[in-house]
C-alpha positions as CSV (number, residue, x, y, z in Angstrom):
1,X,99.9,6.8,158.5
2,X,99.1,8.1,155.4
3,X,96.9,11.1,157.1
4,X,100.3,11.2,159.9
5,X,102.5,12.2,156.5
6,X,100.0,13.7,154.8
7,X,99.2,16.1,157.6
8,X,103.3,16.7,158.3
9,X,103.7,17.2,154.9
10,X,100.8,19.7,154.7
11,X,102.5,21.2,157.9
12,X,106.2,21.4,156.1
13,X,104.6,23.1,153.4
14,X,102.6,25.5,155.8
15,X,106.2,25.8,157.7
16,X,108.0,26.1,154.3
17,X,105.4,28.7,152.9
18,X,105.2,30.7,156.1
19,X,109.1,30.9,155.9
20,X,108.7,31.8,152.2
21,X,106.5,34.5,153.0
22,X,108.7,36.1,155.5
23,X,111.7,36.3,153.4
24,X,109.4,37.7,151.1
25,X,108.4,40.3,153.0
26,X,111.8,41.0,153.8
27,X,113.2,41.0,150.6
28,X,110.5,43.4,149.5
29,X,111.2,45.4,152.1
30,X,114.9,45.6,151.5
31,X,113.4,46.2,147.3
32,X,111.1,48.8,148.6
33,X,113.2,51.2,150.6
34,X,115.6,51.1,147.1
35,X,113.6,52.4,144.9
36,X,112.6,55.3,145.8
37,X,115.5,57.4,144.9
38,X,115.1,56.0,141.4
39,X,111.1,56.9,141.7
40,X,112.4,60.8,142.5
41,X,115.1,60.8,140.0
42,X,112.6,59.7,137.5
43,X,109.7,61.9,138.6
44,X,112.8,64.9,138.1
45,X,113.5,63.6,134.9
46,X,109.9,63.4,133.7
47,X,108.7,66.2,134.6
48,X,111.9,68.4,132.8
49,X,111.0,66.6,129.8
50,X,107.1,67.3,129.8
51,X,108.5,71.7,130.8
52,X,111.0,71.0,128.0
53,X,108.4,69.9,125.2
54,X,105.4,71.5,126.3
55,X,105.6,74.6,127.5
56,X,106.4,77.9,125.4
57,X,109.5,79.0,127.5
58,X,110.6,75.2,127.1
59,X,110.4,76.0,123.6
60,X,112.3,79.5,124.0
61,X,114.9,77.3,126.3
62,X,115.5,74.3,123.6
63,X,115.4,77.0,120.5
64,X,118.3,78.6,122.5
65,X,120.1,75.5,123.1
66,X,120.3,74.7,119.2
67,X,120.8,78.0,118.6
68,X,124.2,79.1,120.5
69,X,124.8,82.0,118.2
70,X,121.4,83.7,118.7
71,X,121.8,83.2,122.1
72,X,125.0,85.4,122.3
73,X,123.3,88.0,120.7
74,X,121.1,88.0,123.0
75,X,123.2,87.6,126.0
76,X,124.4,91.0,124.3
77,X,121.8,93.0,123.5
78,X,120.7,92.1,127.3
79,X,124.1,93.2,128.1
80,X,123.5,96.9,125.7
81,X,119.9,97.0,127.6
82,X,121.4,97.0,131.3
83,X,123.9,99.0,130.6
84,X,121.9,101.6,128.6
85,X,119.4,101.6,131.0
86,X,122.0,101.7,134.2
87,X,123.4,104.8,132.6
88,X,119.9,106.7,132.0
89,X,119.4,105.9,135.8
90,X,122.8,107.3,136.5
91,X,121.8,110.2,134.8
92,X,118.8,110.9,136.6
93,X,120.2,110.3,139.9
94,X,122.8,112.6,138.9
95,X,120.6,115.3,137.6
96,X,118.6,114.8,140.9
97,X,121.8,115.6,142.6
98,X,122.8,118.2,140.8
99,X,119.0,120.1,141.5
100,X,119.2,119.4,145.6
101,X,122.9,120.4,145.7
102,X,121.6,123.9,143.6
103,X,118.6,123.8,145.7
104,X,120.9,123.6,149.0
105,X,123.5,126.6,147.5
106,X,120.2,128.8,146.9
107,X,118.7,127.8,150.0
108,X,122.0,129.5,151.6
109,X,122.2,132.3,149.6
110,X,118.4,133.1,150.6
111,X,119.6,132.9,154.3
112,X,122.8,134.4,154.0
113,X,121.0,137.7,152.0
114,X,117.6,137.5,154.6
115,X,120.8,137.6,157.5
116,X,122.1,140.6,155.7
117,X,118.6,142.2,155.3
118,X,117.9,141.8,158.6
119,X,120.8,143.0,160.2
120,X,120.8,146.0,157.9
121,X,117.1,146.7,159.2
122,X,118.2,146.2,162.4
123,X,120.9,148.6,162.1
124,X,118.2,151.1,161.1
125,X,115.9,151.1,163.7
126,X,118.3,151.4,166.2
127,X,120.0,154.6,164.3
128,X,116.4,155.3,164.2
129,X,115.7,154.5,167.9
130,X,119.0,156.2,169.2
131,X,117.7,159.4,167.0
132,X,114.3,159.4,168.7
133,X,116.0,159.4,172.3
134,X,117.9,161.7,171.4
135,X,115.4,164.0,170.1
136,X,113.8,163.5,173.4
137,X,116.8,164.2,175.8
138,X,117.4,167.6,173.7
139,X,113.4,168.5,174.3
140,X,113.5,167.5,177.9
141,X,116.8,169.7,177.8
142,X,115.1,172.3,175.9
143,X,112.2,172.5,178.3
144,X,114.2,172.5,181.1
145,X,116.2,175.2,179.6
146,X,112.8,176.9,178.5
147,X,111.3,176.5,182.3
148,X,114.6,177.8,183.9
149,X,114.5,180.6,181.6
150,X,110.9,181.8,182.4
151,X,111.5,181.3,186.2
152,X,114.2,183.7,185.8
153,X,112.9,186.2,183.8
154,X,108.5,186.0,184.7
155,X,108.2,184.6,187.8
156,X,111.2,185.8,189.3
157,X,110.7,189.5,189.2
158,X,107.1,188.9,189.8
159,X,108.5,187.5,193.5
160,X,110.9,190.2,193.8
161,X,107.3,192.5,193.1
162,X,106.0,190.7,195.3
163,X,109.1,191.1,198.2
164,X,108.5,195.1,197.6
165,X,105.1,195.3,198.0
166,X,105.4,193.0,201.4
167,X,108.2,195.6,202.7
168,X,106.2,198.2,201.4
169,X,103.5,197.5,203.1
170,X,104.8,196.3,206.4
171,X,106.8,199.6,206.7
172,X,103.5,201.4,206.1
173,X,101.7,200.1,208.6
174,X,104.7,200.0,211.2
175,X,104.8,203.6,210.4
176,X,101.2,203.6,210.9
177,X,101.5,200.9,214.2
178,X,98.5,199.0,212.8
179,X,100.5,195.7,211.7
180,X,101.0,192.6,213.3
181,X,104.3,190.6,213.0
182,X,104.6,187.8,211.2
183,X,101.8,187.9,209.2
184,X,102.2,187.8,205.5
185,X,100.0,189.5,203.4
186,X,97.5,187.2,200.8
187,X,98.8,188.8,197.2
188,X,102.7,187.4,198.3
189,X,101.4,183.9,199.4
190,X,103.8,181.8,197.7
191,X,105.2,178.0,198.0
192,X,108.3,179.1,197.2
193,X,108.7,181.2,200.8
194,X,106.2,179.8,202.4
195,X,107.0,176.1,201.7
């Protein structure tokens, strides 16, 4: 009987230690999953500290903490630099206004004074022009004038010459009855009668 209790106490225990071990687990489960926001929050911490004490701008950032007053300063002088600065940009960006508006205004006046040149050029040639044609219409007049004028006075009377001799000499030879009629003699052979 002794091995009977001895082997049901051995299994209690083995019951009692396996149900030990579960809530174990459990409970270190339950631990586990709350200690990890206190693991992060601690890692944070940590790890400020160590930027805080070991690095130079840690340094810079703790001098300023004990030192409000120097901090204002420089929150000031920061404050003169932007400004200073914001104004020399202003200034440039004005100036480089100022040059592309003057640029623009010239740029216009160029135009407006080429426009003028040009139109004042164009105005010339075709005073120019309009003087040449009419040049040539008085020497196509003038040569007209100059042709009419020497039909009249040469070739005309060099016709009428001609007119007498033909009469002349068709009444000679009718007086003579040698002449044919009709026929013109060579010296008046002219387009003008004869077409």
């Amino acid at each position: 009987m002794m091995v009977v209790v001895l082997l049901q106490a051995n299994q209690t225990a083995s019951l009692a230690v396996n149900i030990r071990e579960v809530e174990g687990t459990m409970d270190m489960q339950r631990n586990s999953s709350s200690i990890w926001p206190y693991v992060i929050a601690g890692s944070a911490i940590g790890g400020a500290v160590g930027y805080l004490v070991m690095s130079d701008s840690g340094k810079k950032i703790r001098h300023a903490v004990t030192h409000p007053d120097e901090l204002a300063d420089a929150i000031e002088d920061a404050r003169s630099f932007i400004e200073s600065k914001g104004k020399m940009v202003t200034g440039q960006v004005r100036s480089l206004m100022d040059k592309a508006k003057l640029g623009l205004e010239e740029g216009q006046l160029a135009y407006r004074e080429a426009e003028k040149s040009y139109q004042s050029q164009l105005r010339r040639l075709e005073g120019k022009n309009n003087e040449i044609a009419s040049n040539v219409h008085k020497t196509v007049d003038n040569l007209n004038r100059t042709a009419y004028t020497l039909e009249q006075s040469v070739l005309d009377p060099i016709f009428e010459l001609g007119a007498l001799y033909r009469g002349i000499e068709r009444g000679i030879q009718v007086v003579f009855g040698h002449a044919p009629h009709g026929q013109v003699s060579r010296f008046y052979k002219s387009e003008r009668i004869t077409g």
